[in-house]
Backbone and ligand atoms as CSV (ligand in chain L), in Angstrom:
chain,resi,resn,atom,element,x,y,z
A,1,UNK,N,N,-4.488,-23.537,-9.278
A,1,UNK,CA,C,-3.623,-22.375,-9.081
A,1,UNK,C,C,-3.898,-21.745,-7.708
A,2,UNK,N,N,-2.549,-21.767,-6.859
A,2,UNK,CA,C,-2.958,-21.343,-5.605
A,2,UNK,C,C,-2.346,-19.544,-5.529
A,3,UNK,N,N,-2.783,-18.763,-5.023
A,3,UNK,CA,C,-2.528,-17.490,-5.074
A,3,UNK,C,C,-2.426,-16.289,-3.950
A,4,UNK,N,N,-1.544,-15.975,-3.113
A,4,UNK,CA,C,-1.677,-14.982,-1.904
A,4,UNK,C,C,-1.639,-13.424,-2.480
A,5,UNK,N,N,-3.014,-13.042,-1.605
A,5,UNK,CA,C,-2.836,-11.563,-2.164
A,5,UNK,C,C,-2.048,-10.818,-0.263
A,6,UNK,N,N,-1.022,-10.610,-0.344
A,6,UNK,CA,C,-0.616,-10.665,0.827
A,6,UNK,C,C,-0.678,-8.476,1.189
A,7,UNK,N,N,-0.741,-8.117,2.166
A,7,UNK,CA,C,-1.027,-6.804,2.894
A,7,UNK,C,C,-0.999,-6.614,4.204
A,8,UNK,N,N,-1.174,-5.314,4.554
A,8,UNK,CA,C,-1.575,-4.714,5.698
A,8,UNK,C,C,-2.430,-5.055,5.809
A,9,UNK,N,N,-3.731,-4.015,4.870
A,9,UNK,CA,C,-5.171,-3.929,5.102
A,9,UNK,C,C,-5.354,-3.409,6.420
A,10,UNK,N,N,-4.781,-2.148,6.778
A,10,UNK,CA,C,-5.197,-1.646,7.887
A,10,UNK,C,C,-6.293,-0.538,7.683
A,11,UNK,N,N,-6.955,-0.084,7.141
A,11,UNK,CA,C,-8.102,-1.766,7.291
A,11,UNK,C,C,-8.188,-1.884,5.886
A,12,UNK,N,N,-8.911,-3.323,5.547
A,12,UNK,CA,C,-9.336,-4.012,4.378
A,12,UNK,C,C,-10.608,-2.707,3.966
A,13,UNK,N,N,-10.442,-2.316,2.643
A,13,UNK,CA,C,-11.341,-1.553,1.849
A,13,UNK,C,C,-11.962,-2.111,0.733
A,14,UNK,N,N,-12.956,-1.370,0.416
A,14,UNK,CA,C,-13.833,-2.182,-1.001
A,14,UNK,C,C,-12.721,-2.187,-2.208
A,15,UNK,N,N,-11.609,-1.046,-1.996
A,15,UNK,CA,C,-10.322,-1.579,-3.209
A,15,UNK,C,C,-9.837,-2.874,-2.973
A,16,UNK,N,N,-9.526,-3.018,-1.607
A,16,UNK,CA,C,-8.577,-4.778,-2.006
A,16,UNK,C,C,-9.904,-5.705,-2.280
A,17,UNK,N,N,-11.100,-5.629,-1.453
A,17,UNK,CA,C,-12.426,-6.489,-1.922
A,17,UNK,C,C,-12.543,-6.496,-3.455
A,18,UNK,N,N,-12.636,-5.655,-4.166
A,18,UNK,CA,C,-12.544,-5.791,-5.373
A,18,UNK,C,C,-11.481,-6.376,-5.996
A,19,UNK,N,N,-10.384,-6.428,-5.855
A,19,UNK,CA,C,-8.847,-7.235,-5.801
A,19,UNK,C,C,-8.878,-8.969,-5.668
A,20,UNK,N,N,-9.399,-8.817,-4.388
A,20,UNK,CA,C,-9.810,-10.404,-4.419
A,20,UNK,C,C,-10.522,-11.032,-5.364
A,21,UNK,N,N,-11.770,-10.260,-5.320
A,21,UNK,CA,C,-13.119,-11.092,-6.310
A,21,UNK,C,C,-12.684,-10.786,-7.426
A,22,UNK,N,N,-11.749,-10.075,-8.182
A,22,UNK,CA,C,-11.483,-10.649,-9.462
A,22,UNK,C,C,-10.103,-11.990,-9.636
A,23,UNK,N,N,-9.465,-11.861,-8.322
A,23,UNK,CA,C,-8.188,-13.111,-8.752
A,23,UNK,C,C,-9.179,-14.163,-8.305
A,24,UNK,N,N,-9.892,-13.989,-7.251
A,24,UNK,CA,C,-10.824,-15.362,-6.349
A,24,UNK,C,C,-11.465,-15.720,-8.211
A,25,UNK,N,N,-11.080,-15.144,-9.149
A,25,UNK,CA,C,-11.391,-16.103,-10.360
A,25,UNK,C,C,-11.219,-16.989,-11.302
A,26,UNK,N,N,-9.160,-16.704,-11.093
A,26,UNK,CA,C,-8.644,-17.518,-11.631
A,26,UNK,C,C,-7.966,-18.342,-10.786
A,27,UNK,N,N,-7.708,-18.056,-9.372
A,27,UNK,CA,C,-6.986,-18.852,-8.454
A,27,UNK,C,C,-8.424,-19.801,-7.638
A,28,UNK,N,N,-7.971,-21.065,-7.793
A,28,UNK,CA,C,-8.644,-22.646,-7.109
A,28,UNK,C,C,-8.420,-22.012,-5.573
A,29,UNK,N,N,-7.381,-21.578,-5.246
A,29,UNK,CA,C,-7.532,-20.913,-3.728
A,29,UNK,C,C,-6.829,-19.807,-3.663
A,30,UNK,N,N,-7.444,-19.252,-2.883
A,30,UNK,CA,C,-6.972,-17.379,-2.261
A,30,UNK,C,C,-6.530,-17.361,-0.995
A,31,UNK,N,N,-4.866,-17.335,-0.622
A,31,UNK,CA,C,-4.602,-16.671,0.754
A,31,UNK,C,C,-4.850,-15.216,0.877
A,32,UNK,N,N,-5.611,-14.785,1.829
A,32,UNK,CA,C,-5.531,-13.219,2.239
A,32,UNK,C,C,-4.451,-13.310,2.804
A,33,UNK,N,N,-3.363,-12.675,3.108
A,33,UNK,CA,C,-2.096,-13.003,3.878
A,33,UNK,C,C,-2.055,-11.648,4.654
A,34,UNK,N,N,-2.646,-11.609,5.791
A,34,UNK,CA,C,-2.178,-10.416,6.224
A,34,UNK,C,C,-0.848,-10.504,7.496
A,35,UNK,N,N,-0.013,-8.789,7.310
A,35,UNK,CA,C,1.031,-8.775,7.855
A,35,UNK,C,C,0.871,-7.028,8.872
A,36,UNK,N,N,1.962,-7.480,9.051
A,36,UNK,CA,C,2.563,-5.842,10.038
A,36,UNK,C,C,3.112,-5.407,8.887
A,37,UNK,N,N,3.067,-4.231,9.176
A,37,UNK,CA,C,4.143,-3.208,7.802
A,37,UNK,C,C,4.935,-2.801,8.472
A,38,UNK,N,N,6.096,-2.961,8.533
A,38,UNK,CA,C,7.390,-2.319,10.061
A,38,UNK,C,C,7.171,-0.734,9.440
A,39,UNK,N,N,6.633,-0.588,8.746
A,39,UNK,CA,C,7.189,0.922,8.031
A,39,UNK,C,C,5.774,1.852,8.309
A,40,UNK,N,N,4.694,0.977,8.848
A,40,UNK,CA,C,3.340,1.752,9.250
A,40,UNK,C,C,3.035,1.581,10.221
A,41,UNK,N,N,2.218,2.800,11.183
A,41,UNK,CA,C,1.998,2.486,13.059
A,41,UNK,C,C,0.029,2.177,11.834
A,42,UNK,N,N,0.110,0.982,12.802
A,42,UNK,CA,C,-1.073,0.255,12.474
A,42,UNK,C,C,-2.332,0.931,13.255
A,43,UNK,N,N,-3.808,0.749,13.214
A,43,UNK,CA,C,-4.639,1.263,13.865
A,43,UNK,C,C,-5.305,0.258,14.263
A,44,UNK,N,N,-5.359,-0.618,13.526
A,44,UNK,CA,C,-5.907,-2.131,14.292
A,44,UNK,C,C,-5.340,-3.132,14.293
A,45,UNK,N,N,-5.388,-4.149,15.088
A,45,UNK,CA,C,-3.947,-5.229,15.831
A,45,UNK,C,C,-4.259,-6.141,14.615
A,46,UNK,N,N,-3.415,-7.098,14.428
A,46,UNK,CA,C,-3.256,-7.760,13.441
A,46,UNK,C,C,-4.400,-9.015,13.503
A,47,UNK,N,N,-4.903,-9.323,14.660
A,47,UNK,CA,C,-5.842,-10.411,14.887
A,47,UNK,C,C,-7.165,-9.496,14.799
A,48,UNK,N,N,-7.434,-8.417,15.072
A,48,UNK,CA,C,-8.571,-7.514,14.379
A,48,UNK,C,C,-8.419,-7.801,12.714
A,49,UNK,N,N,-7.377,-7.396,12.206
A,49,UNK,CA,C,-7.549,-7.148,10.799
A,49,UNK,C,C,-8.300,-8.743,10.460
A,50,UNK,N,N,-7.352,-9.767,10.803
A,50,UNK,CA,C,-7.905,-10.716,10.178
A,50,UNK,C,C,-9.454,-11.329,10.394
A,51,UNK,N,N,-9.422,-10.469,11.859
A,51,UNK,CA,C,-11.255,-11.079,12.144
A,51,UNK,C,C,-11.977,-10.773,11.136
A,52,UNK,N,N,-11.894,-9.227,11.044
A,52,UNK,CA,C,-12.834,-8.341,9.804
A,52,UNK,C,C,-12.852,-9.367,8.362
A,53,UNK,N,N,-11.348,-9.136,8.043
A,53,UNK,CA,C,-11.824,-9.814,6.902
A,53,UNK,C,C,-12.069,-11.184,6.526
A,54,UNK,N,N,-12.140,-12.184,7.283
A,54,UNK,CA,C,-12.654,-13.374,8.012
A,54,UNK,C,C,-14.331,-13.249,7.399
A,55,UNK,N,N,-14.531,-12.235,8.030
A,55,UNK,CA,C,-16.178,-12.080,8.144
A,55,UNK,C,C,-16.736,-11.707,6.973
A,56,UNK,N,N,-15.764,-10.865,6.467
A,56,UNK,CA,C,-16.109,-10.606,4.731
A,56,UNK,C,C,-16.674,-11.194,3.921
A,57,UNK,N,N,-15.306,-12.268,4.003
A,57,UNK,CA,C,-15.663,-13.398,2.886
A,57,UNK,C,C,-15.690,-14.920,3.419
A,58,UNK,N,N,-16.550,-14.568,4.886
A,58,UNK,CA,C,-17.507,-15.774,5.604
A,58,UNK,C,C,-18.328,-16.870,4.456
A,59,UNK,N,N,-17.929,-17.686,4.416
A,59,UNK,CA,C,-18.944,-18.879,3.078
A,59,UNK,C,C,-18.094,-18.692,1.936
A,60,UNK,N,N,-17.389,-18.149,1.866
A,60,UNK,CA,C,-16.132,-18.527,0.807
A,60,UNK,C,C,-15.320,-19.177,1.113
A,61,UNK,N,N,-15.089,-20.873,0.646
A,61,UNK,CA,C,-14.280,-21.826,0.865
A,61,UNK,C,C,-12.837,-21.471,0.033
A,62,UNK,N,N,-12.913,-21.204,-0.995
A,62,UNK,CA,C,-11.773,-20.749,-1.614
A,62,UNK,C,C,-10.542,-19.332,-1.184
A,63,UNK,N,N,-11.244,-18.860,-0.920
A,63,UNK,CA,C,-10.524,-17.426,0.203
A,63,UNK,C,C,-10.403,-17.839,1.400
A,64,UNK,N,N,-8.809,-17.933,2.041
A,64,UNK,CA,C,-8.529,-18.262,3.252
A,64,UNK,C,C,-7.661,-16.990,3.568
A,65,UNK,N,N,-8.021,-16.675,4.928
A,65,UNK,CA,C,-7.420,-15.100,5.826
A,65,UNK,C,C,-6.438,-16.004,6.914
A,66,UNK,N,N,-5.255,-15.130,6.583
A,66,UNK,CA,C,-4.205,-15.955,7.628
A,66,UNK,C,C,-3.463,-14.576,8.123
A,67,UNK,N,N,-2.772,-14.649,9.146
A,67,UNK,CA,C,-2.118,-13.597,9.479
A,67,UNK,C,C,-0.501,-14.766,9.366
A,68,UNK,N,N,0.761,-13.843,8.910
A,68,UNK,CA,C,1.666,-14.199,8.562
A,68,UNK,C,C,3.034,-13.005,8.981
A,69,UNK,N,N,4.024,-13.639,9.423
A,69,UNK,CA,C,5.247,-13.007,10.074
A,69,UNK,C,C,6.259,-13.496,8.952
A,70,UNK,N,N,7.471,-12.934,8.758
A,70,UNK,CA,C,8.600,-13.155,8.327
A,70,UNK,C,C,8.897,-12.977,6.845
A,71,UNK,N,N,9.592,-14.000,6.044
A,71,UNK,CA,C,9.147,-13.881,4.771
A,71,UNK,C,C,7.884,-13.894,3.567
A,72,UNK,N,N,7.477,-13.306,3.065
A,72,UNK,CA,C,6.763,-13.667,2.175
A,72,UNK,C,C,6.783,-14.898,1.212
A,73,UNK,N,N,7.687,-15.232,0.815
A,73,UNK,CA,C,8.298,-16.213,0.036
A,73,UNK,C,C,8.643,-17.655,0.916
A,74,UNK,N,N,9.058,-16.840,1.978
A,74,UNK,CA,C,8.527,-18.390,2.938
A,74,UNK,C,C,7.251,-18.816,3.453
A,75,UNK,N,N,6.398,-18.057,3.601
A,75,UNK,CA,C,4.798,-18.369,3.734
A,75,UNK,C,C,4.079,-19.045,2.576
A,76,UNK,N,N,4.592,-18.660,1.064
A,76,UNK,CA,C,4.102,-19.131,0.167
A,76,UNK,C,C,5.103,-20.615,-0.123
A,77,UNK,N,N,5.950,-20.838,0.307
A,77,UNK,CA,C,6.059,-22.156,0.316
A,77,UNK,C,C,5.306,-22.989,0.734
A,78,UNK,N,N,4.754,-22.854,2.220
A,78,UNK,CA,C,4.441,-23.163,2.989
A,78,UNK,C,C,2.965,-24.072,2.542
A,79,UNK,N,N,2.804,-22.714,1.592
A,79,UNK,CA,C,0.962,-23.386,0.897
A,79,UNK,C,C,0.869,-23.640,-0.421
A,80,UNK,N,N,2.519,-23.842,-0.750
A,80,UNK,CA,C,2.891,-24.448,-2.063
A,80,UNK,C,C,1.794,-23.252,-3.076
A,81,UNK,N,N,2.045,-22.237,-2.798
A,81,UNK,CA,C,1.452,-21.091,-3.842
A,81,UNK,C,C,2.838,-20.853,-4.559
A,82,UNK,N,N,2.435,-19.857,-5.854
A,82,UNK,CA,C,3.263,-19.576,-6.599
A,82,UNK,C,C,3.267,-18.389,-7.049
A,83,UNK,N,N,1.784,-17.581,-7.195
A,83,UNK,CA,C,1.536,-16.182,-7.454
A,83,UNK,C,C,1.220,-15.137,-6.508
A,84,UNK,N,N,2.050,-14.561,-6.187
A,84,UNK,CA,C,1.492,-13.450,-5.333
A,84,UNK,C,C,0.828,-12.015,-6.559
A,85,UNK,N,N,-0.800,-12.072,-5.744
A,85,UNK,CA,C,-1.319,-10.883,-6.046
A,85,UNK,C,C,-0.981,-9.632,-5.499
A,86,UNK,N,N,-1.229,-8.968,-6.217
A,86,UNK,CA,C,-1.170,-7.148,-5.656
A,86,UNK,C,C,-2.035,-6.406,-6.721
A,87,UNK,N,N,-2.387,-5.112,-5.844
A,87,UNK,CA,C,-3.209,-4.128,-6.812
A,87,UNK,C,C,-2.649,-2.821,-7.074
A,88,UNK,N,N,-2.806,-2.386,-8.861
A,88,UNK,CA,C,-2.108,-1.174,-9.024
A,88,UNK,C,C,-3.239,-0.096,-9.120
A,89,UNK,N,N,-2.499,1.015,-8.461
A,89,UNK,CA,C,-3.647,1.724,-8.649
A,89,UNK,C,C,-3.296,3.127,-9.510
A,90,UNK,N,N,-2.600,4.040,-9.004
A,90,UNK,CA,C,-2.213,5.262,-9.661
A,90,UNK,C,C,-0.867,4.947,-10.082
A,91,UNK,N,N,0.037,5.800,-10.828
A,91,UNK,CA,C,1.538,5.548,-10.945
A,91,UNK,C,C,2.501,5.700,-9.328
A,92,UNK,N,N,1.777,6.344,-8.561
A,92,UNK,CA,C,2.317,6.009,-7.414
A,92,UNK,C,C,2.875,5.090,-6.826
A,93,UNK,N,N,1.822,3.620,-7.272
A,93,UNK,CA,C,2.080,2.046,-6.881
A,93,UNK,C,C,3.612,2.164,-6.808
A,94,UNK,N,N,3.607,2.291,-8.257
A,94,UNK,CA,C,4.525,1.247,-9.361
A,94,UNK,C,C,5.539,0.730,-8.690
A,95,UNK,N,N,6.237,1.826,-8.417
A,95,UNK,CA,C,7.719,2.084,-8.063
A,95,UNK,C,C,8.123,1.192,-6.677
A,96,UNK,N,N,7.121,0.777,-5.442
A,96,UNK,CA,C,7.124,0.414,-4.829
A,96,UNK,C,C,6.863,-1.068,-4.861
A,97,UNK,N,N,6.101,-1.331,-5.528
A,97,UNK,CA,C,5.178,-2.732,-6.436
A,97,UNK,C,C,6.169,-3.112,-6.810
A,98,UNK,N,N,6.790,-2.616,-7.724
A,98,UNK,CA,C,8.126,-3.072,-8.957
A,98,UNK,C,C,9.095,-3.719,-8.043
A,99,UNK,N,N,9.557,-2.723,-7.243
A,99,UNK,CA,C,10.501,-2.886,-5.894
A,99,UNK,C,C,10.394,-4.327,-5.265
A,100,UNK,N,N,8.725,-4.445,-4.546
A,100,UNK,CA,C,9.049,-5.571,-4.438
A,100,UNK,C,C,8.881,-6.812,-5.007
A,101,UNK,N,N,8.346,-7.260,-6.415
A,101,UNK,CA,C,7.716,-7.920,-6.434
A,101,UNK,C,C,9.248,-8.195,-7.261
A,102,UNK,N,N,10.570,-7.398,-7.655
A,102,UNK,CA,C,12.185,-7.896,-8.201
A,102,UNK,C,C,12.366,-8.225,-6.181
A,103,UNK,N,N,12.644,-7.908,-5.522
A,103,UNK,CA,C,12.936,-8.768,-3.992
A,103,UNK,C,C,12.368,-9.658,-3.888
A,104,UNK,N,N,11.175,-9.945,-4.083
A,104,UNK,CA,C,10.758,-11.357,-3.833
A,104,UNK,C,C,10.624,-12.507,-5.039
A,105,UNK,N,N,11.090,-12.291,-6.174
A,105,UNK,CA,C,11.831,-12.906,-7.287
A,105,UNK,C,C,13.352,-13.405,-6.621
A,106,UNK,N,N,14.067,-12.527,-6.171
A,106,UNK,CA,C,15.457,-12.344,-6.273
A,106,UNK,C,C,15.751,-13.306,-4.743
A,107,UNK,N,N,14.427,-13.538,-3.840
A,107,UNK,CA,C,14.769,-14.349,-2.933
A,107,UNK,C,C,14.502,-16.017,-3.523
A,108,UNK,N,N,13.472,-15.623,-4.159
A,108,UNK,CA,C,12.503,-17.769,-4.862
A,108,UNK,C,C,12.066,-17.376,-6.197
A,109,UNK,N,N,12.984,-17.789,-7.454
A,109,UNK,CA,C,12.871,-17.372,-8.989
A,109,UNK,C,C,11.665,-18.147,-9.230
A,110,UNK,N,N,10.399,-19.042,-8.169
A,110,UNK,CA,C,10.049,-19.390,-8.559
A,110,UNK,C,C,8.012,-18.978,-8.651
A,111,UNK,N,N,8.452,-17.411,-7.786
A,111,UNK,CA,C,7.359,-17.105,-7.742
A,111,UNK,C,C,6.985,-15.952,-8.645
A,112,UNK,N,N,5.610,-15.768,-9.414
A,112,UNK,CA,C,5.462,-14.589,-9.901
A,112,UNK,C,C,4.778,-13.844,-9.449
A,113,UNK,N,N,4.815,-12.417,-9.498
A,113,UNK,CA,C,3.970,-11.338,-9.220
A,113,UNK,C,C,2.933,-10.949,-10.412
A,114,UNK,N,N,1.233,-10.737,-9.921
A,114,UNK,CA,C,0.698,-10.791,-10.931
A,114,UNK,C,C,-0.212,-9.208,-10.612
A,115,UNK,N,N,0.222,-8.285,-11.151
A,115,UNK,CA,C,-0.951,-6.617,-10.559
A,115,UNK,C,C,-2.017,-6.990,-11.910
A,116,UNK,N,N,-2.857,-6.271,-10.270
A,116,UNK,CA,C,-4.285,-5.906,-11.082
A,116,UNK,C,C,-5.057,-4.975,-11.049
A,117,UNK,N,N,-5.706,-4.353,-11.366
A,117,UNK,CA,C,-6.464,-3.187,-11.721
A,117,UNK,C,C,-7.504,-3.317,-11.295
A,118,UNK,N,N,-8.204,-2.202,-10.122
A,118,UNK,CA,C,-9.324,-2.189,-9.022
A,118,UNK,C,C,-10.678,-1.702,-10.392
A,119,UNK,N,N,-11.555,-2.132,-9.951
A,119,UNK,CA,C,-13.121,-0.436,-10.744
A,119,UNK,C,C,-12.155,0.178,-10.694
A,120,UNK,N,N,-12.793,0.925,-11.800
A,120,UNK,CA,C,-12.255,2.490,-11.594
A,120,UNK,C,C,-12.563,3.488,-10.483
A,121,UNK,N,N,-13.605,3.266,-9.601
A,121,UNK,CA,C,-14.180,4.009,-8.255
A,121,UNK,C,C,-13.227,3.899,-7.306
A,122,UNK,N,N,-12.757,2.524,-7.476
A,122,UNK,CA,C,-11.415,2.297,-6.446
A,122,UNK,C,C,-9.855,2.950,-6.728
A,123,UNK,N,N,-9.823,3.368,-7.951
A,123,UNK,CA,C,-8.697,3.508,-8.113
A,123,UNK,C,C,-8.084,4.762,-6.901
A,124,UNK,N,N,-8.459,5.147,-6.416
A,124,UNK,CA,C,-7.799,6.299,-5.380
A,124,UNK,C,C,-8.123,6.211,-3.836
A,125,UNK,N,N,-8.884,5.330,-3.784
A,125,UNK,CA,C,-9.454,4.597,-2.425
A,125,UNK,C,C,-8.279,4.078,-1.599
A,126,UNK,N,N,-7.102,4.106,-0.598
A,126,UNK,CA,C,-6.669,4.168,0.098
A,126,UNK,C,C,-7.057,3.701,1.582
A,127,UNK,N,N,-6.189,3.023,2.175
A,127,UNK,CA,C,-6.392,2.659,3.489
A,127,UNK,C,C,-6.639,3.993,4.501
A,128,UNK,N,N,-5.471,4.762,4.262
A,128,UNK,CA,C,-4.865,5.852,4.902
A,128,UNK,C,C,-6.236,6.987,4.669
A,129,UNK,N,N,-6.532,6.802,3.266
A,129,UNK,CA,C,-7.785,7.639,3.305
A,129,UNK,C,C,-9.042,7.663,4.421
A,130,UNK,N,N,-9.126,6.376,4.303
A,130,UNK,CA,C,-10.633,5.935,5.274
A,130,UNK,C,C,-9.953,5.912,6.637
A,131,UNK,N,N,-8.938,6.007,7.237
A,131,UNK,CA,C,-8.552,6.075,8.636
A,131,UNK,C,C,-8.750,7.811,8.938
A,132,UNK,N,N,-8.373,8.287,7.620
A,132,UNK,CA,C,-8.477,9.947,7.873
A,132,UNK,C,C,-9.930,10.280,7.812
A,133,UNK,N,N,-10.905,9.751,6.873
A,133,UNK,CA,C,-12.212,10.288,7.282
A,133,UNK,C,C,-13.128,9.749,8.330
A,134,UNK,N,N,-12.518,8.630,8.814
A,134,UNK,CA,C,-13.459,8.026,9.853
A,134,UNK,C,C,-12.717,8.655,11.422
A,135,UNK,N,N,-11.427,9.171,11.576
A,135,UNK,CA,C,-11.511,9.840,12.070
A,135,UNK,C,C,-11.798,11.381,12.636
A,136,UNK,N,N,-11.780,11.697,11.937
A,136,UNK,CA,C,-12.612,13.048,11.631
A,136,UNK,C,C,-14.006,12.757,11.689
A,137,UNK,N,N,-15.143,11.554,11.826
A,137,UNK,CA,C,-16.202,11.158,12.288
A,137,UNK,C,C,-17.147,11.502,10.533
A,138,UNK,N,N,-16.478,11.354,9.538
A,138,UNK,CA,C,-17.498,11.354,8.332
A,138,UNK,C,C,-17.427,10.201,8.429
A,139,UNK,N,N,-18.534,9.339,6.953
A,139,UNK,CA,C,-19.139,8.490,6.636
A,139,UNK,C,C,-18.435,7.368,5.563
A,140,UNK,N,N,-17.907,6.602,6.159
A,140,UNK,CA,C,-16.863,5.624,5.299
A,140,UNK,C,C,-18.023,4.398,4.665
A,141,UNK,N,N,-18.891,4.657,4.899
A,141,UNK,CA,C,-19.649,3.223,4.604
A,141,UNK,C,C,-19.991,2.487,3.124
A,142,UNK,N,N,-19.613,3.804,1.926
A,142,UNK,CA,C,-19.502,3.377,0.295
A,142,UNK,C,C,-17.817,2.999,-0.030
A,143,UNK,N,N,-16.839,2.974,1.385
A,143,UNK,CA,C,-15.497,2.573,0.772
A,143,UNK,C,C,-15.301,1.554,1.359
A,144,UNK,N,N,-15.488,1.172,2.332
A,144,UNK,CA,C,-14.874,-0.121,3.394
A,144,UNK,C,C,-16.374,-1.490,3.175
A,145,UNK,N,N,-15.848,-2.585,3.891
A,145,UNK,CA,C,-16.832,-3.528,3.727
A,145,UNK,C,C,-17.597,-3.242,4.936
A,146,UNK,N,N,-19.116,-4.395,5.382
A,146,UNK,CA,C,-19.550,-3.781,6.464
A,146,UNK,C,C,-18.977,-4.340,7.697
A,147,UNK,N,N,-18.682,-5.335,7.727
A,147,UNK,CA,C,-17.861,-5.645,9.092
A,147,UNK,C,C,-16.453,-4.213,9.575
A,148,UNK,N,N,-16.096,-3.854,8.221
A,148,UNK,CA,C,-14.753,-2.975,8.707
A,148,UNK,C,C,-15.078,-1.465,9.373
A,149,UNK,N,N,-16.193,-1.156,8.441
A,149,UNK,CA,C,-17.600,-0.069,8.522
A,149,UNK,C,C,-18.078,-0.172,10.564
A,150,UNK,N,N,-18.099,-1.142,10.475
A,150,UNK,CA,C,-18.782,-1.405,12.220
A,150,UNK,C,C,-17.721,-0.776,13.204
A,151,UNK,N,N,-16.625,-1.787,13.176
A,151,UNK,CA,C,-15.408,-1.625,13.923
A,151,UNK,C,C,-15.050,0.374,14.284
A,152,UNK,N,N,-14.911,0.289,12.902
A,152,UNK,CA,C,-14.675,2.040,12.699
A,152,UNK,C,C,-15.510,2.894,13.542
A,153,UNK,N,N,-17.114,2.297,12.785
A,153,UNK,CA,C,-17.852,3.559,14.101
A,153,UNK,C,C,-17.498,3.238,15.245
A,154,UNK,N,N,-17.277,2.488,15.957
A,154,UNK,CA,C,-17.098,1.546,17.243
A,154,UNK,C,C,-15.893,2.313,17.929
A,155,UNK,N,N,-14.706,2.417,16.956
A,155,UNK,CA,C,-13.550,2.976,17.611
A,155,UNK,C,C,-13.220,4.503,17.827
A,156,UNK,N,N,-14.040,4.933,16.856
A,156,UNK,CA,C,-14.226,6.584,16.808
A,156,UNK,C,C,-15.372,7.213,17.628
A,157,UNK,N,N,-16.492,6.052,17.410
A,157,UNK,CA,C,-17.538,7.151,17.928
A,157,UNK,C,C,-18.714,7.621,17.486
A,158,UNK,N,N,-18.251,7.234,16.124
A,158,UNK,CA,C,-19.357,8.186,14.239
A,158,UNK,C,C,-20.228,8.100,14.793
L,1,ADP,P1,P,1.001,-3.033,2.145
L,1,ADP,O1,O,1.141,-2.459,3.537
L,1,ADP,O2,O,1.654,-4.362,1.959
L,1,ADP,O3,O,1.325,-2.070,1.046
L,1,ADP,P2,P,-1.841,-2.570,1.732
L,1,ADP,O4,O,-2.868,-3.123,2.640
L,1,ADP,O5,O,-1.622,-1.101,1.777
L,1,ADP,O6,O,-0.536,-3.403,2.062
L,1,ADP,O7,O,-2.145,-2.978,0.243
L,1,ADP,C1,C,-2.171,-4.322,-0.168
L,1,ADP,C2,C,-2.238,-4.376,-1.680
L,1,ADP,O8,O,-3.489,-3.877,-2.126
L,1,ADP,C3,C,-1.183,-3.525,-2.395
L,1,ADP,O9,O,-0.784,-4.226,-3.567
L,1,ADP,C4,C,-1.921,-2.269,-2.761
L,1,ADP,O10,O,-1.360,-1.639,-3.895
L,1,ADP,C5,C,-3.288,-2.841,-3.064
L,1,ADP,N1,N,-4.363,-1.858,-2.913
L,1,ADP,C6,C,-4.603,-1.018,-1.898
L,1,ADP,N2,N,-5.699,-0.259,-2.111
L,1,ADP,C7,C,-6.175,-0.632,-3.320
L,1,ADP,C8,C,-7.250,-0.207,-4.138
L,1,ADP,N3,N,-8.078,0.773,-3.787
L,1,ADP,N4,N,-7.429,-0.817,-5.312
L,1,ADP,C9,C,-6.555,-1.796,-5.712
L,1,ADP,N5,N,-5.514,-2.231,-5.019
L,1,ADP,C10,C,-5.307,-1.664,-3.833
């Protein structure tokens, strides 16, 4: 079972880390698929994101980090996957989740969408969060991984 958990991850947090290591259980392989969000001004370039999380999950043969343009549904052809992951977190997700995961049905009937449920520590953990406290120069280092943790002090200053 091949499986893309596809995102921003501007930046990758211990919520999507936790995301992975529970599908990295039933999927034989894991695309990280990272993208641009046309709908978000990003804080780190798209070949940053993927370095970081590259480094993450460094010695994991089964988790592969790709950066990806265009369709979703055409990338997962591509690696003959069939499930795209995603993570739900508050009822906030849903509505957006739901949204796309009927668009990307409605483009290839042949893929499913599978949500999953972070710890409970993660459930409110946010990208947007840790860009707001690491700029403001507090201490992100119990939400993000440590490669993402580095970058951050690096770009701010902490
Ligand atoms: P996108 O820009 O495509 O929404 P994100 O990087 O914001 O990408 O999120 C990628 C996926 O990870 C989404 O399905 C999102 O709901 C999920 N996610 C984000 N944060 C968490 C978290 N703390 N716990 C579980 N899932 C999360």
């Amino acid at each position: 079972m091949t499986g893309v958990y596809p995102g921003s991850f501007d930046p990758f947090t211990l919520g999507h880390k936790d995301i992975v290591e529970r599908a990295a259980k039933f999927c034989d392989k894991l695309y990280i698929a990272v993208s641009e969000n046309i709908n978000k001004k990003h804080l780190f370039t798209l070949e940053e994101r993927v370095e970081m999380i590259r480094e993450v999950f460094a010695g994991n043969d089964n988790i592969i980090v790709e950066s990806f343009n265009g369709l979703l549904v055409d990338y997962m052809q591509s690696k003959k996957a069939a499930y795209i992951i995603r993570g739900l977190r508050a009822v906030s997700d849903f509505e957006y989740e739901f949204q796309m995961a009927f668009a990307n049905r409605s483009i290839n009937n042949n893929v499913e969408t599978i949500f999953m449920v972070p710890g409970s520590r993660y459930l409110f953990l946010s990208s947007t969060i840790v860009r707001d406290i690491a700029y403001n120069k507090g201490d992100v280092s119990s939400l993000v991984p440590e490669p993402v943790c580095k970058r951050l002090i690096e770009k701010y200053n902490i």
